[in-house]
C-alpha positions in Angstrom: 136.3 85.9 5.6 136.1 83.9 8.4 133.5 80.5 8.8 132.2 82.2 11.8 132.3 85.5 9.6 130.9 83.6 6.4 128.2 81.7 8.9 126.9 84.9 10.5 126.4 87.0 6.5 125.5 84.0 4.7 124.0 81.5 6.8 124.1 77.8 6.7 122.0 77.1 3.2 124.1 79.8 1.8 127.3 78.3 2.2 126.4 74.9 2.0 125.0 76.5 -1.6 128.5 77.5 -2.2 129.9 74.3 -1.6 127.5 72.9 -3.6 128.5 75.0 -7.0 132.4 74.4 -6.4 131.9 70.7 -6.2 129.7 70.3 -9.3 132.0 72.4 -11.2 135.2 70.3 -10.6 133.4 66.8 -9.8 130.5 67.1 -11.3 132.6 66.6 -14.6 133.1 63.0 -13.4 129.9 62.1 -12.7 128.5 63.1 -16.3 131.5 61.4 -18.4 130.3 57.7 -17.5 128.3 57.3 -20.1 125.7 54.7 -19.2 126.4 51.2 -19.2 123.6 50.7 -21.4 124.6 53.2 -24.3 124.1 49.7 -25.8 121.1 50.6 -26.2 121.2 53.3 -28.7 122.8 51.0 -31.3 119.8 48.4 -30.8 117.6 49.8 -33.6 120.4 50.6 -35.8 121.1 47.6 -37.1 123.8 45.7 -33.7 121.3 43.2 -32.8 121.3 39.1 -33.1 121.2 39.0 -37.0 124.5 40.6 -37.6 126.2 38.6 -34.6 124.3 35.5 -36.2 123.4 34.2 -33.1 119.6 33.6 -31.2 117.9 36.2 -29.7 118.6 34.5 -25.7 122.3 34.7 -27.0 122.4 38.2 -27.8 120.8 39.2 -24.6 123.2 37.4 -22.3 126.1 38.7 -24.2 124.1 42.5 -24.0 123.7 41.5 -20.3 126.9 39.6 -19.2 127.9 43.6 -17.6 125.7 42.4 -15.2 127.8 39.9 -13.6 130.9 41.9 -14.0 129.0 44.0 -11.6 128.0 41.2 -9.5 131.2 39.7 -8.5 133.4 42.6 -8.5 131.3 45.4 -6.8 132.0 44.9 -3.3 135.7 44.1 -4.4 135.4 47.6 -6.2 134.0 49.5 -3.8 136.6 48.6 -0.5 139.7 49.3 -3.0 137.9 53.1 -3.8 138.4 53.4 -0.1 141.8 52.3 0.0 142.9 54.1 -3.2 141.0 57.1 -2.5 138.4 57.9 -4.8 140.6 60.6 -6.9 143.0 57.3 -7.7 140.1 54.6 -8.2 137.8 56.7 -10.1 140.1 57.8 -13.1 141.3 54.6 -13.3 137.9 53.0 -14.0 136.5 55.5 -15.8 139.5 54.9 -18.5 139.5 51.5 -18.2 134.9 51.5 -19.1 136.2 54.4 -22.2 138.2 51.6 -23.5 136.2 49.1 -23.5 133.1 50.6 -24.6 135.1 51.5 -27.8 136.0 47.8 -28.0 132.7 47.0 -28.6 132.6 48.4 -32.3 134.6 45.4 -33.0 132.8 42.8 -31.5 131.3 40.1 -34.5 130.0 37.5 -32.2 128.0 37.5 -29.6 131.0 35.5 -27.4 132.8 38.7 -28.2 130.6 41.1 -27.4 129.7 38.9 -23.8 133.0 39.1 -23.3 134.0 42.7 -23.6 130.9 43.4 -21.7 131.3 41.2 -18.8 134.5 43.5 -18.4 133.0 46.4 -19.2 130.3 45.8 -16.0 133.8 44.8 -13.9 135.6 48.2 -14.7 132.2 49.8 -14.4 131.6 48.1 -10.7 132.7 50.6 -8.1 131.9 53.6 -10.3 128.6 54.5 -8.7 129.2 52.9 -5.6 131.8 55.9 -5.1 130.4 58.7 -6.4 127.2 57.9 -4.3 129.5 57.5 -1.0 131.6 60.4 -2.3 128.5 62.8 -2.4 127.6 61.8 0.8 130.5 63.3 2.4 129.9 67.0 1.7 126.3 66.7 2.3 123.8 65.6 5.1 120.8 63.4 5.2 118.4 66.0 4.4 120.4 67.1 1.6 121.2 64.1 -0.2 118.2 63.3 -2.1 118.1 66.0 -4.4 122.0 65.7 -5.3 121.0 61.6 -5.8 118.8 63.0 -8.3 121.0 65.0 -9.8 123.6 62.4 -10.5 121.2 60.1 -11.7 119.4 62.7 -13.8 123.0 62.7 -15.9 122.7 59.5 -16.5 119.0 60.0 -17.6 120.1 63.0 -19.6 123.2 60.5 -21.0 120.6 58.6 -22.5 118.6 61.6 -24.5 121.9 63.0 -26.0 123.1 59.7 -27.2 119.4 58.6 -28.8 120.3 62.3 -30.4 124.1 61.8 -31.5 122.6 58.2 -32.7 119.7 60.2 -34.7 122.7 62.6 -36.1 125.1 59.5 -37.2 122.1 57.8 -39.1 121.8 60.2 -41.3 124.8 59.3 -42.6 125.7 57.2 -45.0 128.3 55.4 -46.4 131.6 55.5 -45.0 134.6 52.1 -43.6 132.8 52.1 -40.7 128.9 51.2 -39.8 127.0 53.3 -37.8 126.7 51.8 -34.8 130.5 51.6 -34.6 130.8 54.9 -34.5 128.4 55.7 -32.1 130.2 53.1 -29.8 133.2 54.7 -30.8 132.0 58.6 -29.9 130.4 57.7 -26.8 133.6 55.8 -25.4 136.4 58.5 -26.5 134.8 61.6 -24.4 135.2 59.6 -21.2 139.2 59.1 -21.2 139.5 63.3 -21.2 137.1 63.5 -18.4 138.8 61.0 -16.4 142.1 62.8 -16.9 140.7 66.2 -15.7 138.8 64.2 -12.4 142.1 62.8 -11.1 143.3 66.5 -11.0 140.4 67.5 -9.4 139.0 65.0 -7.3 140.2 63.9 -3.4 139.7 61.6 -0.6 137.2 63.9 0.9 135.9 67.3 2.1 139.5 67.1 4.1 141.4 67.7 1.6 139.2 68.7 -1.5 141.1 71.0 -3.3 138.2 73.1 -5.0 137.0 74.2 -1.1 138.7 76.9 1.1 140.2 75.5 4.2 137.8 77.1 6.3 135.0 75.5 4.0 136.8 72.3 5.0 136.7 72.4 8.7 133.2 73.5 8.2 131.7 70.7 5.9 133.6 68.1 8.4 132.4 69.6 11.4 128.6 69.9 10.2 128.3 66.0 9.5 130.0 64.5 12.7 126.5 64.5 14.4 125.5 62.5 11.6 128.4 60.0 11.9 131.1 62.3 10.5 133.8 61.7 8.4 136.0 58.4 9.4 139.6 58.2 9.4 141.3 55.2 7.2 141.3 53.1 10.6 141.4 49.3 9.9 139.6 48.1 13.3 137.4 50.5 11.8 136.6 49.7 8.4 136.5 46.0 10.1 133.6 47.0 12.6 131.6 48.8 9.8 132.3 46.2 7.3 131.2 43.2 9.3 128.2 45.4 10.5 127.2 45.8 7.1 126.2 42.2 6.8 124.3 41.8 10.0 122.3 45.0 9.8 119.2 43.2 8.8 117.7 47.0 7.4 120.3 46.4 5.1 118.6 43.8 3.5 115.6 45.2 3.8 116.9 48.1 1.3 118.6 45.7 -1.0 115.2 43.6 -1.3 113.6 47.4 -2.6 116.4 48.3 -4.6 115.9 45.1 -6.4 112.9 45.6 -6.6 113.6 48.7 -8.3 116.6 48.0 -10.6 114.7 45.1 -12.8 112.1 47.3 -14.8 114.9 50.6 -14.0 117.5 48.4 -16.1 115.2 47.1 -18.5 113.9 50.3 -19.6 117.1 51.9 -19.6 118.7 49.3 -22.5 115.0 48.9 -24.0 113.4 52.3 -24.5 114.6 52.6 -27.9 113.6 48.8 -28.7 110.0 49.8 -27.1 109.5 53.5 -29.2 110.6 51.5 -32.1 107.8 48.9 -32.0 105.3 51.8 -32.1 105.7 52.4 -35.9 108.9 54.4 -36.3 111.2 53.9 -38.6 115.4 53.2 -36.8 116.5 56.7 -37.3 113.1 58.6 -36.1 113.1 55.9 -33.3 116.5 57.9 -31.7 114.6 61.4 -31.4 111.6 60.0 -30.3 113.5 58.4 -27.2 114.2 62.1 -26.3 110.9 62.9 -24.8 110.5 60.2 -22.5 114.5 60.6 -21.1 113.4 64.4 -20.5 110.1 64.6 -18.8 111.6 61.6 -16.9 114.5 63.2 -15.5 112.2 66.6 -14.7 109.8 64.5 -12.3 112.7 62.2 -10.6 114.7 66.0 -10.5 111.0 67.2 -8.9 110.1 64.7 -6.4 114.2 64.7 -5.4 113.7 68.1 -4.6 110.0 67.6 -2.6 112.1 64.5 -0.4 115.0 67.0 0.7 112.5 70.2 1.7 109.8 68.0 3.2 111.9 66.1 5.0 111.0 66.4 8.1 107.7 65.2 7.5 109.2 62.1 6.4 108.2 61.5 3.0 110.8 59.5 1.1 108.8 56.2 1.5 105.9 57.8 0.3 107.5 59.3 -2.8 108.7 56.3 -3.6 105.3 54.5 -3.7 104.0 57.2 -5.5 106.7 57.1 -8.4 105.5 52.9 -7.9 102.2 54.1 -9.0 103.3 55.7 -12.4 105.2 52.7 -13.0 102.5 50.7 -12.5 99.9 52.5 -14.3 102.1 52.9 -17.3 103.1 49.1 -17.1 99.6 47.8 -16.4 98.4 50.0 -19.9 101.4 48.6 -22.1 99.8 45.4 -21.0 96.0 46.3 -21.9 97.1 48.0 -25.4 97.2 46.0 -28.1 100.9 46.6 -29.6 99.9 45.7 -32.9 96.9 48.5 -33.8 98.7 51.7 -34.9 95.4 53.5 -33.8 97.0 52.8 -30.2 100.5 53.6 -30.6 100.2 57.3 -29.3 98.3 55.9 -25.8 101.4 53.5 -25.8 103.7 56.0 -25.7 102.4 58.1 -23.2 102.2 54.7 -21.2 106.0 54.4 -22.2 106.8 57.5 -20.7 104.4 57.2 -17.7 107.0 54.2 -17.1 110.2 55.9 -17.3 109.4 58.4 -15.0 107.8 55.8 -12.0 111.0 53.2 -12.4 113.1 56.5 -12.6 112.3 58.5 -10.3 112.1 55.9 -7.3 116.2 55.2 -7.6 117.5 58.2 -6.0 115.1 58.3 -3.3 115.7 54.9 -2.5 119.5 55.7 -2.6 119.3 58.3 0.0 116.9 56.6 1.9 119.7 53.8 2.9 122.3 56.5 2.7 120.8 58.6 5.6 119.6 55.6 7.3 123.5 53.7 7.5 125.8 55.8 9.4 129.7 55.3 9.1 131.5 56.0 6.0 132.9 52.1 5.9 129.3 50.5 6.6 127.6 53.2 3.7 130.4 51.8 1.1 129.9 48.3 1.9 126.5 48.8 1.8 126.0 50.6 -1.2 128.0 48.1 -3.0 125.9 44.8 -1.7 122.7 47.7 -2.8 124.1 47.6 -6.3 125.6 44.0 -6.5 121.8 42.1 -5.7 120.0 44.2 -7.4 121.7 44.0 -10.2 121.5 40.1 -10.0 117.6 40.8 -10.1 117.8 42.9 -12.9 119.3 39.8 -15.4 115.4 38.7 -15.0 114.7 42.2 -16.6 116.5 41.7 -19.4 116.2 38.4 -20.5 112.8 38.7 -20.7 112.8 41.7 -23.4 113.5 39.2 -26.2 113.6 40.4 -30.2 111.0 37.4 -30.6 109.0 38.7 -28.0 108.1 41.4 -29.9 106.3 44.0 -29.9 104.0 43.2 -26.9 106.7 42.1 -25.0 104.3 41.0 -22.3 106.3 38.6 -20.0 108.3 41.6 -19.8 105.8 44.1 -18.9 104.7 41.8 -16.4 107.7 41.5 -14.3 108.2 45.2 -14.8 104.5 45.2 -13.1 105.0 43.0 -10.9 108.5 44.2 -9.2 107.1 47.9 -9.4 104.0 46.3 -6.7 106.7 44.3 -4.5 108.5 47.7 -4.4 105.6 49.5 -3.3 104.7 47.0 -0.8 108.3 46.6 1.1 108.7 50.0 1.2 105.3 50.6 3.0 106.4 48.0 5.5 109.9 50.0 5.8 108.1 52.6 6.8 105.9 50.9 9.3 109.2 49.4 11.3 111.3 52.8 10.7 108.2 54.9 12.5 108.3 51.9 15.0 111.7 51.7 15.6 111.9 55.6 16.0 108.8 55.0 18.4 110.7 52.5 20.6 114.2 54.5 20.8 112.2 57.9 21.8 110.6 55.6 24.6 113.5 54.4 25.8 114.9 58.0 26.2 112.0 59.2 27.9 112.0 56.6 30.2 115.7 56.8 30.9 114.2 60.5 32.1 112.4 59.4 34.4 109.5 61.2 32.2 105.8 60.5 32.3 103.1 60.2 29.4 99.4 59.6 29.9 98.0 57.2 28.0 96.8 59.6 25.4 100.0 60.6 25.4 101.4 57.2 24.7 99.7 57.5 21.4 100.9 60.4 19.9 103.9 59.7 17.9 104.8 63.3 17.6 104.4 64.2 21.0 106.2 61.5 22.0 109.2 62.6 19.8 109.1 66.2 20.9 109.4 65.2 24.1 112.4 63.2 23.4 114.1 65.6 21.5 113.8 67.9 24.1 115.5 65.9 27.0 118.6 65.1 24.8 118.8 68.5 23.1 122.1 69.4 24.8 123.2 65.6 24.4 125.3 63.8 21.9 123.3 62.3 19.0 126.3 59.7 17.9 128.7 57.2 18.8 132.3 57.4 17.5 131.6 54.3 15.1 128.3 53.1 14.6 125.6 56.1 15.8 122.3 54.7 13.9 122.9 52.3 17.3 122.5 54.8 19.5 119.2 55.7 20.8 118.8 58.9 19.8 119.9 58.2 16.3 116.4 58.8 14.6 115.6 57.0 10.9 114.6 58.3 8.1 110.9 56.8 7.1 
């Protein structure tokens, strides 16, 4: 069947539907082997903790969070060689490369060691995300991005449920050479190198190319997303234009600032849930199936409010999603903080307040994500930037962790605080995000009326809406992009 054919039966959300299943059941297997980065966690309450490194508390937790600067210093690094490799090269590689040295942490018996294997753990780890994030962005646009954000971001979510349930499975046993923590370090690392072996088959530099697509669903996914920047060729001048405008695109920053915001409590729940369930009463083993709930319910909201930003999008409700997923962080923050952590008559309230947590600091990533992924056009500029996103705001979320201390326990209120705190800056700068995007959006339909030669009353002037009909109207049969760098030109409208 021809695309015009396939277009004219099917329609657009049809075959983009299509698309959509053939990629998630060749790629998708990549994005659900990388287990997370904090599977560390899982082992927490089963006995790898300070005491059997013999070291402090602040040692442990530098070693647990030395990943973190892996990240920091090779992200960017990461991210431009996934460009140059091509993601079905880079990806493989660093997937087998994190498998490997996950594993290596069952042998770890100080905490130099474990900082160590960690530390290149977070460098393999760098420019996984990075790429999958830029690689789903090339099959679908702005308004569909959101809810496949959540998606892959919900595996990781998901990751975290099924290994607090393999970890509740392998404490049952007992006995054996090895202890239990080893092997769960050693099951969740082994899974990863067969996945990576079946995603260099399957994966490709792009829509182009992709194997698992028909070549007229090819030409059709490229075509669709060239008024939204399209797909650019590996062209250095380029890739140095993009690159370079990556750093003075003062937005740029502006996203980084949220996603930092973001990432500290995101982070610090992610390696501390079990450490938190466990100080409500429960023994180690019941502490890994009562980290199920919260994973769950959390990945169904941040799955539901995914879905809302995509439909709704037109009415321009990413911003405000976000601030409401800041709200359930806060509220569930704010009550850890009024509970007492030591009166078992309040260690149900706690957990709902535990939950109520997960799914605010959740939820708010992928929306973020695909806020400054539909807002940065070019495919160079979008990688650059998505690797600075994750580089400084993983800086910020070191703060999360070190702050979740053993002898902090079980309040762990200077924690909870920050967790507060960075969930209220969060809601803040993306309030004022979405003050200068309606602005700037404003401005740019002015100018294109005015370039018209078209006239507004005052009253007029002070509907927004109006004002943006009007615009779209007079460049309905004109280009909306530049061959580089469209979110320049001024019909390029932001997402707010």
């Amino acid at each position: 069947m021809s695309l015009e054919e396939k277009t004219e039966t099917k329609g657009i959300h049809e075959i983009v539907k299509d698309i959509d299943h053939e990629i998630s059941s060749y790629d998708g297997c990549s994005f659900k082997s990388m287990e997370r980065r904090s599977n560390i966690s899982s082992v927490l309450p089963a006995g790898f903790n300070n005491v059997y490194l013999k070291s402090s508390p602040i040692e442990f937790n530098l070693a647990v969070s030395a990943h973190l600067f892996g990240f920091v210093l090779f992200e960017i690094l990461s991210s431009l060689v996934s460009k140059v490799l091509g993601f079905q090269v880079w990806i493989p590689i660093i997937m087998t490369i994190w498998a490997a040295l996950s594993m290596c942490q069952a042998a770890v018996t100080t905490s130099v060691q474990l900082g160590i294997v960690r530390f290149l753990l977070g460098a393999a780890e760098a420019g996984f995300s990075p790429a999958c994030i830029d690689y789903i962005s090339l099959y679908y646009s702005r308004k569909e991005l959101t809810t496949r954000y959540g998606v892959f971001l919900a595996l990781a979510i998901i990751g975290g449920a099924f290994t607090s349930l393999l970890a509740y499975g392998i404490l049952q046993i007992k006995g054996g050479p090895l202890k239990n923590f080893q092997i769960i370090f050693l099951l969740e690392g082994a899974p990863t190198i067969i996945i990576a072996i079946i995603a260099a088959v399957f994966l490709t530099r792009g829509p182009g190319d992709a194997r698992f697509l028909t070549p007229n669903e090819r030409s059709f996914t490229v075509d669709r997303l060239k008024p939204e920047g399209g797909v650019d060729e590996k062209n250095k001048s380029v890739m140095k234009s993009q690159s370079k405008s990556a750093f003075s695109d003062p937005r740029v920053y502006g996203y980084v600032l949220i996603a930092t915001a973001g990432i500290i409590p995101n982070n610090a729940l992610n390696i501390f849930l079990p450490t938190l369930v466990n100080q409500l009463g429960y023994d180690p083993v019941t502490t890994q199936l009562m980290c199920v709930p919260p994973f769950a319910i959390a990945t169904v909201v941040m799955l539901i409010f995914s879905w809302i930003a995509d439909k709704y999008h037109n009415y321009r409700v990413r911003a405000l999603i976000i601030m409401i997923a800041d709200i359930l962080a806060i509220i569930g923050s704010a009550g850890m903080l009024g509970t007492s952590a030591t009166n078992p008559n309040l260690f149900r309230l706690r957990y709902f307040f535990t939950t109520l947590m997960a799914c605010g600091v959740f939820t708010s990533q992928p929306i973020v994500i695909s806020w400054l992924t539909g807002n940065i056009v070019g495919q160079y500029k979008r990688n650059v930037t998505i690797a600075t996103f994750f580089t400084i705001g993983n800086i910020g979320s070191v703060v999360g962790l070190l702050v979740f201390t053993k002898d902090a326990a079980p309040a762990f209120k200077n924690g909870m605080i920050i967790c507060l705190s960075m969930s209220v800056v969060q809601f803040v700068l993306c309030f004022l995000m979405k003050l200068h995007l309606e602005y700037e959006n404003k401005r740019r339909d002015l100018v294109t009326l005015a370039k018209h030669n078209a006239q507004l009353s005052e009253s007029e002037l002070k509907d927004t809406e109006l004002i943006k009909e009007k615009a779209a109207k007079l460049v309905e049969d004109e280009p909306k992009f530049d061959e580089i760098l469209c979110d320049r030109h001024p019909n390029w409208r932001y997402i707010s």
